[in-house]
C-alpha positions in Angstrom: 6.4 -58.3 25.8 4.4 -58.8 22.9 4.2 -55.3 20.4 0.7 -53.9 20.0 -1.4 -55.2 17.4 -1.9 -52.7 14.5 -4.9 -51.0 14.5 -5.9 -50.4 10.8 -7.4 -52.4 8.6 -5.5 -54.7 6.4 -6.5 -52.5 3.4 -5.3 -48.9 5.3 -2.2 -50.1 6.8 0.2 -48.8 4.7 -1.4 -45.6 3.9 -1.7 -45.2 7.3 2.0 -45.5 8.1 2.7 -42.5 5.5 0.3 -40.1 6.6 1.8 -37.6 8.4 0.6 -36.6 11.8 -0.2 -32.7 11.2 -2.0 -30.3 12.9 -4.2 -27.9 11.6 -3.2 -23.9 12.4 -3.6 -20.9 10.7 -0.2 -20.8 8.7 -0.7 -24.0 7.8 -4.1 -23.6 6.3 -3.1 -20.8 3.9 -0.6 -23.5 2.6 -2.9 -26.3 3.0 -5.6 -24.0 0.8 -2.8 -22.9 -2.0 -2.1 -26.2 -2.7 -5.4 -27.7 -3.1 -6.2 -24.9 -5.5 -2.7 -26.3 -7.4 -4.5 -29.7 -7.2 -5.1 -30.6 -11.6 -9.0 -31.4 -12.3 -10.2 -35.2 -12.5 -11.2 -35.5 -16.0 -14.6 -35.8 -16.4 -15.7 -38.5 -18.7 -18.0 -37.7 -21.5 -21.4 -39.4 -20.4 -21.8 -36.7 -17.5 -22.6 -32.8 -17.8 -20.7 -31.5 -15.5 -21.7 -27.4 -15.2 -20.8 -24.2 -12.7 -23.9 -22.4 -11.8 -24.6 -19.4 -9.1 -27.1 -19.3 -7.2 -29.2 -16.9 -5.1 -27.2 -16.8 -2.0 -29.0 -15.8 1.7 -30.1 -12.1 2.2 -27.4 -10.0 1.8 -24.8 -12.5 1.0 -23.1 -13.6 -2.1 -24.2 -15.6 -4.7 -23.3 -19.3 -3.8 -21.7 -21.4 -6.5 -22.8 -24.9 -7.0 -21.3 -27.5 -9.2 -23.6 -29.6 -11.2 -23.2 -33.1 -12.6 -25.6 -34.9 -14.9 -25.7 -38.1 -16.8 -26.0 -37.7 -20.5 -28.0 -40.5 -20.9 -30.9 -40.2 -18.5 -34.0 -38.8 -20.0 -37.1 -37.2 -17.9 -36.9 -35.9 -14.4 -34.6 -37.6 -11.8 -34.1 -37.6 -7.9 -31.0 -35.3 -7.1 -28.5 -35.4 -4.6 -26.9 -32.1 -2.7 -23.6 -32.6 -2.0 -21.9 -30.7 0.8 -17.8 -31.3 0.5 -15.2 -32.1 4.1 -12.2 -29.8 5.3 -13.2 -28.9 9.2 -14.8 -26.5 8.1 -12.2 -24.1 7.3 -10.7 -25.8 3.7 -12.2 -27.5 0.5 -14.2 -26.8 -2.8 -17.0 -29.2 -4.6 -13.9 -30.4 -7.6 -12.4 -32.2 -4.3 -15.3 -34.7 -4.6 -15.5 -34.5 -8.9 -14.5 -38.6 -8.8 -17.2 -39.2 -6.3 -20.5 -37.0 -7.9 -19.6 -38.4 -11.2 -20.0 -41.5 -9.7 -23.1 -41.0 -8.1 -24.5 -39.3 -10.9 -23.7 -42.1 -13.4 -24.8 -45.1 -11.2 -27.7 -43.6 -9.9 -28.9 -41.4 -12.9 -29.6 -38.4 -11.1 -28.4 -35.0 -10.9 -26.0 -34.4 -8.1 -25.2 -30.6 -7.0 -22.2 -30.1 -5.1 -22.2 -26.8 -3.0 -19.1 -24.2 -3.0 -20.3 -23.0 0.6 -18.1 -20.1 2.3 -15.4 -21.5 4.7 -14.7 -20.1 8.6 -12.6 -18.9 10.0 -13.3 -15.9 7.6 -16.8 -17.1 7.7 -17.7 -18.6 10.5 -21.4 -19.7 11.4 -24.2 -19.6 10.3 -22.5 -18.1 7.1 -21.6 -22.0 5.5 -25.0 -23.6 6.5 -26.8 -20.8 5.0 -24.5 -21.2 2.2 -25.8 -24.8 1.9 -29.6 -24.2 2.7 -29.5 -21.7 0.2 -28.6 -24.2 -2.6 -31.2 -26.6 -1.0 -33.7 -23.8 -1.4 -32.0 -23.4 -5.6 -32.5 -27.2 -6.0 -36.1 -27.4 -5.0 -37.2 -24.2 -5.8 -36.3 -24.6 -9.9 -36.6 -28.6 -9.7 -39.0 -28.3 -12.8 -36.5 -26.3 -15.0 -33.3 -28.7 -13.4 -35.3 -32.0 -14.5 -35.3 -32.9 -10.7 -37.9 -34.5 -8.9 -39.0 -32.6 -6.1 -40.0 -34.9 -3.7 -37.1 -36.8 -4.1 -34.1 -34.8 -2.8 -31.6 -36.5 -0.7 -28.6 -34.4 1.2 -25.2 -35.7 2.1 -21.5 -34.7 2.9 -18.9 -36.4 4.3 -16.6 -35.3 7.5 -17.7 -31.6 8.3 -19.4 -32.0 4.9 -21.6 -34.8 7.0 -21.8 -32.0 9.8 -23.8 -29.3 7.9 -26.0 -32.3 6.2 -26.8 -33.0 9.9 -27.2 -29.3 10.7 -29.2 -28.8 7.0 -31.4 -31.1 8.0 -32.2 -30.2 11.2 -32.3 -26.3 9.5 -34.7 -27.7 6.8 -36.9 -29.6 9.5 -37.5 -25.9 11.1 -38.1 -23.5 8.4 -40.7 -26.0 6.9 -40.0 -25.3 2.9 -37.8 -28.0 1.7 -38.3 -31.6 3.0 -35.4 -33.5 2.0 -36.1 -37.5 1.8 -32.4 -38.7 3.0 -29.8 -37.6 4.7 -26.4 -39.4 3.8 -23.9 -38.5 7.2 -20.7 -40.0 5.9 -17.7 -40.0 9.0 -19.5 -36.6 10.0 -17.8 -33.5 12.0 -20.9 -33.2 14.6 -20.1 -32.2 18.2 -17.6 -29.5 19.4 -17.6 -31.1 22.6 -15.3 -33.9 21.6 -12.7 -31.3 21.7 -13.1 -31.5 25.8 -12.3 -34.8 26.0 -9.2 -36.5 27.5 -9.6 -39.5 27.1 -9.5 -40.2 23.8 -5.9 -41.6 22.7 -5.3 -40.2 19.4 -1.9 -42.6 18.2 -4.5 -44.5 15.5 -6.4 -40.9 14.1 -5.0 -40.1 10.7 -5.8 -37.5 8.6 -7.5 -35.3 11.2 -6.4 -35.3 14.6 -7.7 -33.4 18.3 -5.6 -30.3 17.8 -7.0 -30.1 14.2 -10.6 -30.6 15.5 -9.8 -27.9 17.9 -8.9 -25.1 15.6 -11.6 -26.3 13.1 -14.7 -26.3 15.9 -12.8 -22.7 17.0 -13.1 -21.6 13.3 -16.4 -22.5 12.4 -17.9 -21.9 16.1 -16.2 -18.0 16.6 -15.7 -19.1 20.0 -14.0 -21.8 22.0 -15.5 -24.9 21.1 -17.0 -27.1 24.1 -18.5 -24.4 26.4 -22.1 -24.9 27.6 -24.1 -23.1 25.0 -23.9 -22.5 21.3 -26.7 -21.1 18.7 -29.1 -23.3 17.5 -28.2 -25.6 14.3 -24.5 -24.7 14.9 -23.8 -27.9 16.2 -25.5 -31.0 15.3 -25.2 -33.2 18.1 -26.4 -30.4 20.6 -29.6 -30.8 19.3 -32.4 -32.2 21.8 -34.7 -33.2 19.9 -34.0 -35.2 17.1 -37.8 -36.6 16.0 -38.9 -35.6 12.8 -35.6 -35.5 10.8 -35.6 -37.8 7.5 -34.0 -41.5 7.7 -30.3 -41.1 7.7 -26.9 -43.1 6.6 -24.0 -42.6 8.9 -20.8 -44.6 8.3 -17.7 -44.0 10.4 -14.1 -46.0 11.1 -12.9 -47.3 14.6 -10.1 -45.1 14.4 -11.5 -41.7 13.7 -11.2 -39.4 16.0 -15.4 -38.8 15.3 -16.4 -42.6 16.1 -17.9 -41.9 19.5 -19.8 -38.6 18.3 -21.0 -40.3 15.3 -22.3 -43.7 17.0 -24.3 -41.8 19.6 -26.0 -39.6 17.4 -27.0 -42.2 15.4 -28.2 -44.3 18.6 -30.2 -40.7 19.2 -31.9 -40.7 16.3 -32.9 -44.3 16.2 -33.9 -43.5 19.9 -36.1 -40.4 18.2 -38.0 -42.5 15.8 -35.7 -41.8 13.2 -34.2 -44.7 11.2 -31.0 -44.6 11.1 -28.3 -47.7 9.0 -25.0 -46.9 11.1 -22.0 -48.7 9.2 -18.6 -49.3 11.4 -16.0 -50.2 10.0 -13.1 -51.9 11.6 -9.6 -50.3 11.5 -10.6 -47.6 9.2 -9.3 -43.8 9.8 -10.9 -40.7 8.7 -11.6 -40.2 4.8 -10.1 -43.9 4.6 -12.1 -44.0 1.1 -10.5 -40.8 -0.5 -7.2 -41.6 0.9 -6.9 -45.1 -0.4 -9.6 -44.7 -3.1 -8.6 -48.4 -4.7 -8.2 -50.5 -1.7 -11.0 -53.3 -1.2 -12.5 -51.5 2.1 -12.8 -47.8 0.6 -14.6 -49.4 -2.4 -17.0 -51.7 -0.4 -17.5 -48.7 1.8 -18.5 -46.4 -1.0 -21.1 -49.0 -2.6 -22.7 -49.6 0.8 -23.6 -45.8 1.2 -24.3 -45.4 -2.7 -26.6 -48.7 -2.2 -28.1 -46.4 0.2 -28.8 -43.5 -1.8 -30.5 -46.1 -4.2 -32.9 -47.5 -1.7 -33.8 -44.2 -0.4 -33.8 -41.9 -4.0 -35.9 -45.3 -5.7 -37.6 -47.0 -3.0 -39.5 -50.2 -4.2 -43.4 -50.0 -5.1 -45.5 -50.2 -2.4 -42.8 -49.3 0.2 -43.9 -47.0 3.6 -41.3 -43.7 3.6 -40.6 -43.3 7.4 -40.9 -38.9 6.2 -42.5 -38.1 9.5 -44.3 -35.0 10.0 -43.0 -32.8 12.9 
């Protein structure tokens, strides 16, 4: 009998055989949280401004904190990026992405805000996408004195990051005050229902598995995830109608747990008029490019979704935006 063929990606396979299979509880996220706060600073190279600012927070709520970065070297007003940072929903803070919005912000030349939104299960929803709409709201609102071209604000995250950029922009769509141009869904956390399903064998999932997506959905959602009805913008995917919504981004791995979810909600939006690049990539696992930052696929990976930002922050002259009204 022949042994199974491995399922990662040349790149991932040895990462993949040293990440440990952990589920996320409650214990373990106090200790998962204390150590990322342990977790030393990226130095931040000296051709981008990198600067804490509080914001105006939603009514009666804190001030949120967002973390700015800036290239020294770009003069005049500049598209932005808002940046929403991973961890289920329940862990992380913007210096877990420092590497990638200095990155951004250097080969793009715009000024990328990374949000410091409040985290369930303390806080569950809406408390983190107001968090988030809030610093949309900040961005736009004082583009003048930020140097930030109004009319050209993408929004993006990655893993439940990607979910609240799905559920920002859906938010945004609504309330009819900030339009933003993009929406950049990288391996997002979109539908509790996935936590229902059976079917899904989970030996290739690394770095976030069904029991973790459990708690995190449980978190964030206040209630068991996957039950018939949930409050509007809590969950992405639950969404009916998706027309209206700016062009999207969505890239995802064969073996993450959120491949199905992610594939079908970008066939929905494509279905809804929305234009939508969906990226697959074969034998990947979830957060794949922070994981293995130097390996060939994380890096292609990253320049096919920064390419994107390009296209959509600088589209060429005489190009037709597919902004639809709705």
């Amino acid at each position: 009998m022949k042994p199974a063929a491995n399922p990662f990606h040349p790149d991932l396979q040895r990462a993949a055989r040293l990440i440990p299979n952990v589920t996320a509880t409650r214990p373990l996220l106090a200790v998962m949280r204390f150590l990322m706060r342990l977790q030393p600073k990226p130095r931040v190279p000296e051709d981008v401004a990198v600067e804490d600012v509080r914001v105006p927070g939603p009514a009666g709520a804190p001030l949120v904190r967002v973390r700015t970065y800036r290239p020294r070297t770009v003069q005049g007003a500049t598209p932005a990026l808002l940046w929403i940072h991973g961890g289920g929903y329940i862990m992380g803070r913007p210096e877990q992405d420092d590497l990638l919005c200095v990155d951004f912000a250097r080969e793009l030349g715009i000024l990328v805000a990374s949000v410091d939104y409040r985290l369930a299960p303390e806080h569950p929803f809406p408390a983190p996408l107001e968090d988030c709409y809030a610093a949309l709201r900040w961005l736009s609102s004082q583009a003048g004195a930020l140097g930030v071209l109004p009319e050209r604000i993408a929004i993006g995250g990655a893993s439940a990051g990607g979910g609240l950029t799905a559920a920002l922009a859906q938010l945004a769509h609504d309330r009819e005050e900030v339009r933003p141009v993009f929406q950049l869904l990288v391996y997002p956390m979109l539908d509790d229902r996935t936590t229902t399903r059976t079917d899904i064998d989970g030996t290739s999932h690394r770095a976030w598995n069904q029991g973790s997506n459990v708690f995190g959905w449980r978190a964030y959602l206040g209630r068991e995830p996957g039950g018939a009805e949930v409050p509007a913008h809590a969950v992405p995917a639950r969404r009916e109608d998706l027309s209206g919504l700016p062009p999207a981004w969505l890239g995802v791995g064969t073996c993450d747990l959120f491949h199905d979810e992610d594939i079908a909600y970008a066939r929905r939006l494509e279905a809804a008029g929305v234009p939508c690049d969906a990226v697959v990539v074969p034998g990947a696992f979830h957060g794949f490019d922070v994981i293995t930052r130097g390996a060939g696929v994380a890096r292609d990976f990253r320049g096919l979704y920064t390419a994107a930002l390009r296209r959509a922050l600088f589209p060429a002259p005489g190009v037709v935006e597919h902004v639809k009204a709705g």
